[in-house]
C-alpha positions in Angstrom: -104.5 12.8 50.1 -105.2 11.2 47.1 -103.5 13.9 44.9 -100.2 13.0 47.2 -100.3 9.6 46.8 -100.4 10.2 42.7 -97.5 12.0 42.8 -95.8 9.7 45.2 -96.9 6.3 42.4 -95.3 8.6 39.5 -92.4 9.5 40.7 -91.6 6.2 41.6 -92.4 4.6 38.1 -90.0 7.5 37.2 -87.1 6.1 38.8 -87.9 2.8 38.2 -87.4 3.4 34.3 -84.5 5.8 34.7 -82.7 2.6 36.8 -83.9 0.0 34.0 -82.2 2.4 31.7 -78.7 2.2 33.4 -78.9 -1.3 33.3 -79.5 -1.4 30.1 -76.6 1.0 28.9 -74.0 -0.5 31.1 -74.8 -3.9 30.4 -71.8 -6.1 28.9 -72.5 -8.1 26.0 -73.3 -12.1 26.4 -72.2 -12.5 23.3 -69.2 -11.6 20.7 -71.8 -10.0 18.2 -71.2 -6.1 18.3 -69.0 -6.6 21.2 -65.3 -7.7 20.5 -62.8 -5.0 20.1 -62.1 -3.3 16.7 -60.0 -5.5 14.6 -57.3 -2.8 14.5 -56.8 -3.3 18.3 -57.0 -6.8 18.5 -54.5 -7.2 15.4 -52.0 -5.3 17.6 -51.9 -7.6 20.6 -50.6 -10.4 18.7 -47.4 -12.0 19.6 -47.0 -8.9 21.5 -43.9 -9.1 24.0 -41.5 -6.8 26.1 -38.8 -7.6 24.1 -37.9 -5.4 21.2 -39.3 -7.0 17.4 -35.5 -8.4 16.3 -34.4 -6.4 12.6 -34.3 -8.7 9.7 -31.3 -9.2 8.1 -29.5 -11.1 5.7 -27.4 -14.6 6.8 -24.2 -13.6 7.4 -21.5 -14.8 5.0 -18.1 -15.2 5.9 -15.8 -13.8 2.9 -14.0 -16.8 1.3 -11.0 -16.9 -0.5 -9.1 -19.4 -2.9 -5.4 -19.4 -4.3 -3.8 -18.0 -7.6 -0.6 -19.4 -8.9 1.0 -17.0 -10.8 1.9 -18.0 -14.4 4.9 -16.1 -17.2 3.0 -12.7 -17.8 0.9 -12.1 -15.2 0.0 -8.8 -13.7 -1.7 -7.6 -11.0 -4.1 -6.0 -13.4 -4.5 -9.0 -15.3 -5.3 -11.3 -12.4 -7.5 -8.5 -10.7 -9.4 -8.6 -14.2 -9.8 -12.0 -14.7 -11.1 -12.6 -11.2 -13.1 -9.2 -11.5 -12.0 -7.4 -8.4 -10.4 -4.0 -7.6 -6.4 -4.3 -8.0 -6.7 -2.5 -4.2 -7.8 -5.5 -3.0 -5.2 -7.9 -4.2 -3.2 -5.6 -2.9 -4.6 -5.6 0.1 -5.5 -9.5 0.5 -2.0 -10.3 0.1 -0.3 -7.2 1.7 1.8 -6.5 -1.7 4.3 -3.5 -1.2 5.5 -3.6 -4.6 3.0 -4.2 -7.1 5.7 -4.8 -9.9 7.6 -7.9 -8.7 5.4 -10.9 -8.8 6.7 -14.8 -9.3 6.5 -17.2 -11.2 4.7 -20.1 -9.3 4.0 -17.3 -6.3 0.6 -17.9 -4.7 -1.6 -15.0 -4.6 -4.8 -15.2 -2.3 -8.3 -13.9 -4.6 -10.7 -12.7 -1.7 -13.8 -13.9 -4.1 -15.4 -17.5 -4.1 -14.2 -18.7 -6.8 -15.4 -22.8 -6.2 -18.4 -24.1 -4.2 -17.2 -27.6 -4.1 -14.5 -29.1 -1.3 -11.4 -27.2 -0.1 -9.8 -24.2 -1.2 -8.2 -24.8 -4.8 -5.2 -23.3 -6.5 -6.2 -21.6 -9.7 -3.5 -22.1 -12.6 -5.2 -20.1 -15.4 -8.9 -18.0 -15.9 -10.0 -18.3 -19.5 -13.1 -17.1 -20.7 -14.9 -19.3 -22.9 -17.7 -20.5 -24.9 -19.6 -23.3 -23.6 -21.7 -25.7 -26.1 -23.0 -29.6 -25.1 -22.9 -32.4 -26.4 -23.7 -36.4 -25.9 -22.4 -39.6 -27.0 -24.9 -39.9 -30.4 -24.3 -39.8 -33.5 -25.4 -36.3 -33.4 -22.6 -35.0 -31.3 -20.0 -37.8 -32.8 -21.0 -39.4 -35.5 -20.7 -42.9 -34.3 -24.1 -45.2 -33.5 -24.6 -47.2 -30.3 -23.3 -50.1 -32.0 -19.8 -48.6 -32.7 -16.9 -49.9 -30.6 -15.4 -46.8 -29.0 -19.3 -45.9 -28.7 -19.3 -43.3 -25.4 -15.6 -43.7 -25.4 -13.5 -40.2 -25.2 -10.5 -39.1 -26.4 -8.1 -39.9 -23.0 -9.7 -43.5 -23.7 -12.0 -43.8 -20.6 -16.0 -43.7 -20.5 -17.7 -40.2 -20.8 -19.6 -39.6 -17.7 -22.3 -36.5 -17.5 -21.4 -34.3 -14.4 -17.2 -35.1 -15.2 -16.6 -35.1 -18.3 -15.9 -31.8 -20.8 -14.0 -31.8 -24.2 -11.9 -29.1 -24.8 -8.3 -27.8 -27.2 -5.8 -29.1 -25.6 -3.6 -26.2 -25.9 -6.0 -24.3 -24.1 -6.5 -26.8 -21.2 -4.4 -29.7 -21.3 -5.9 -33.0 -21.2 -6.3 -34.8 -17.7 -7.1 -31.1 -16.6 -9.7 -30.3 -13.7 -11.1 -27.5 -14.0 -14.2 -25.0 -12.5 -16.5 -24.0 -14.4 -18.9 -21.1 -13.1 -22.9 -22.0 -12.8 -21.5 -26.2 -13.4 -19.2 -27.2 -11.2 -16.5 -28.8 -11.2 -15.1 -30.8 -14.3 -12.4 -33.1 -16.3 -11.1 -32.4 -19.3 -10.9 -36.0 -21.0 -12.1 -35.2 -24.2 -11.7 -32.9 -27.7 -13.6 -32.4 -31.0 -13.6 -31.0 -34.1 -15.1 -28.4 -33.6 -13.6 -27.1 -30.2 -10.7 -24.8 -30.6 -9.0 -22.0 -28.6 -10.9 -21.3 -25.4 -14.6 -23.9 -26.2 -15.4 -26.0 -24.3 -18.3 -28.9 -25.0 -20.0 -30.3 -21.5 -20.9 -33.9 -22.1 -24.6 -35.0 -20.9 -26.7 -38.2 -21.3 -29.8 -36.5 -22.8 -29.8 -35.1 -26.5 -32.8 -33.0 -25.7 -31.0 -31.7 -22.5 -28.1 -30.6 -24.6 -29.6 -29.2 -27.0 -31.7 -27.0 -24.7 -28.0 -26.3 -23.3 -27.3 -24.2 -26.2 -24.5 -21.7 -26.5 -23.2 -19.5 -23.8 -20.8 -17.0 -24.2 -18.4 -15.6 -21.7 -18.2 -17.7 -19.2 -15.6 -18.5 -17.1 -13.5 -21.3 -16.0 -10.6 -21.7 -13.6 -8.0 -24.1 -14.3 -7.1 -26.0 -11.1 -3.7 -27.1 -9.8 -3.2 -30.8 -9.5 -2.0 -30.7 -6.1 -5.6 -29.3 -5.2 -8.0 -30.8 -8.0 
């Protein structure tokens, strides 16, 4: 009897422990320590959504266009050069059929953004040219702040940074607005000495700030038209 009832007392503690040992395993965490899901996993469910992640893409530009008038000379090569674009495509743009018969004063449309500022503009002339700066010191023109025609240009009015430019003009005539790439728009109201053929001078306030300006080469500049300056 009492052999029984020792095998009855151990096989109870037996199943006692085996049952404190499934609660143990299949216990849940009361904390986040050791418990939270792998950091791969819960990176995942981020902003997570039925919809579909939308494709990046670049902001769509509409392609602008601006006006030629064509001048005593002019090609379809020419113009396509000076604008840099295929000779197809002013072609194309202006649906040409015969490539050798342009006018004088015709208006071509250039499917390249040729001005940022305003309304379209009709483009006289495209020049390459040198650009330089320069101020109203005696640096630039000789004259001291005391001088009567101190600041004063050539056409007789005030220089003004952001307007005015000095230029030759029998390359751009006096009074003429022009567009110069990477500055803006401009006035010609000015000449020096030292600007001839297609150099232009871009007047600022600061001597430092002009001098920093330095030289650059090759840049171009669109006439404008009057009508559209």
């Amino acid at each position: 009897m009492f052999r029984k009832l020792c095998i009855s007392t151990l096989s109870l503690t037996l199943l006692l422990g085996l049952w404190l040992m499934q609660t143990k395993v299949y216990s849940f965490p009361t904390s986040d320590e050791d418990g939270g899901m792998p950091p791969v996993y819960a990176a995942s469910s981020i902003g997570s959504s039925d919809k579909p992640m939308e494709e990046v893409t670049p902001t769509a530009i509409e392609k602008a266009t601006t006006s030629y008038q064509v001048n005593r000379g002019d090609t379809l090569f020419k113009i396509a050069k000076s604008f840099d674009i295929a000779v197809d495509d002013l072609i194309s743009a202006n649906s040409i059929s015969n490539p050798n018969q342009l006018t004088i004063g015709q208006s071509l449309t250039i499917p390249i953004v040729a001005t940022s500022e305003g309304q379209p503009k009709i483009i006289k002339k495209v020049i390459n040219t040198t650009l330089t700066a320069y101020t109203a010191g005696f640096e630039s023109t000789g004259k001291k702040a005391s001088h009567p025609t101190y600041g004063i240009t050539y056409s007789g009015i005030k220089a003004k940074e952001g307007r005015t430019i000095a230029v030759d003009p029998s390359v751009i005539p006096l009074g003429s607005t022009v567009f110069i790439e990477g500055i803006g728009i401009r006035k010609a109201e000015d000449v020096g000495s030292a600007i001839r053929g297609s150099r232009i001078d871009v007047f600022m306030n600061d001597l430092g700030q002009a001098q920093e300006f330095g030289v650059k080469k090759n840049v171009k500049v669109y006439v404008l038209d009057k009508e559209t300056a």
